[in-house]
C-alpha positions as CSV (number, residue, x, y, z in Angstrom):
1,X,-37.4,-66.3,-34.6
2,X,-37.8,-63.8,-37.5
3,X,-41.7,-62.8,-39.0
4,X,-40.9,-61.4,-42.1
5,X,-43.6,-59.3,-43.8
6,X,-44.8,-57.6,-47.2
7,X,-46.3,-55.0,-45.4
8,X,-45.1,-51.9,-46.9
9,X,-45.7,-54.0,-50.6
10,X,-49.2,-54.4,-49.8
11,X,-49.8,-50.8,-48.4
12,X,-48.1,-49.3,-51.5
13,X,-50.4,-51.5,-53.6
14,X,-53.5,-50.1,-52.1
15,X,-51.9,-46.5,-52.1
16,X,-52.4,-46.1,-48.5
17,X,-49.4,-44.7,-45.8
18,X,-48.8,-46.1,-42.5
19,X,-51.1,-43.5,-40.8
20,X,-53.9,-44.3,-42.8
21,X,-53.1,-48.0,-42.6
22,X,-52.9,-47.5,-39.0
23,X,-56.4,-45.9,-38.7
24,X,-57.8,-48.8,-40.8
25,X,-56.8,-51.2,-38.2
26,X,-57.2,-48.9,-35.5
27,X,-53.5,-49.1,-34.3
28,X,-50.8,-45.9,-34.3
29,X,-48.7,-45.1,-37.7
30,X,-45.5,-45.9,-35.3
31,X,-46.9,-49.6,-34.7
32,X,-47.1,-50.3,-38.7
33,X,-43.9,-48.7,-38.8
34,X,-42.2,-50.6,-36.4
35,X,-43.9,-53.8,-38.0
36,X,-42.8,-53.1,-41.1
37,X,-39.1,-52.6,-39.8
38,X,-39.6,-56.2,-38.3
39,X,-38.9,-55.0,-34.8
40,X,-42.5,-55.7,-33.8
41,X,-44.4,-59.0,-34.3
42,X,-48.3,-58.3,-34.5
43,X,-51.0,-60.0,-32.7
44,X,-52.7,-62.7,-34.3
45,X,-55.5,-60.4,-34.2
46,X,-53.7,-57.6,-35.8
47,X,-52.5,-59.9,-38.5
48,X,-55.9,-61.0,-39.3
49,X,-56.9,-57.5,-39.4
50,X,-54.9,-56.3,-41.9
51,X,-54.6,-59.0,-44.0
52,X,-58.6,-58.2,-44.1
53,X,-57.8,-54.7,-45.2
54,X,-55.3,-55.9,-48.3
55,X,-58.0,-58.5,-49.0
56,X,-55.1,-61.3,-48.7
57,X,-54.3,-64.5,-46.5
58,X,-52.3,-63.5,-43.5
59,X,-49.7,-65.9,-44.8
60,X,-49.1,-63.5,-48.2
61,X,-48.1,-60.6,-46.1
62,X,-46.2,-62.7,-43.4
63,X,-43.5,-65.2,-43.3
64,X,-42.0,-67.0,-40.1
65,X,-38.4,-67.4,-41.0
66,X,-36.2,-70.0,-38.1
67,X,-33.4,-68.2,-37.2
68,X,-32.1,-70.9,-34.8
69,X,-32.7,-68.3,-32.0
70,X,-36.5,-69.0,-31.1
71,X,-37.9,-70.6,-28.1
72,X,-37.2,-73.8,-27.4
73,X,-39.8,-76.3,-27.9
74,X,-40.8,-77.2,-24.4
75,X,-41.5,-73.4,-23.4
């Protein structure tokens, strides 16, 4: 599975970098980094927090994309 985000759109928007994104949500610049890379898929949680900071639904800043690799649907 694939969670692609707008992130580093929605951070540029608000003229904020990924340290002080990071402090916002209370998480480490490397974690918004590495989510805006896509190697790291936030917590629902997370999500919610910083689609609270961008003042935005969590689905504008992500999007789950099937790659035909996910879990299959009895796990």
């Amino acid at each position: 599975m694939a969670l692609n985000n707008r992130l580093k759109e929605y951070r540029a928007r608000i003229g904020v970098n990924q340290q002080e994104l990071g402090s916002m949500v209370h998480v480490s610049r490397q974690t918004i980094s590495l989510i805006e890379r896509g190697d790291y898929s936030p917590s629902v949680t997370l999500a919610l927090k910083l689609a609270k900071v961008f003042d935005a639904k969590v689905e504008d800043l992500f999007t789950y994309v099937d790659d035909g690799k996910g879990e299959s649907e009895n796990e």
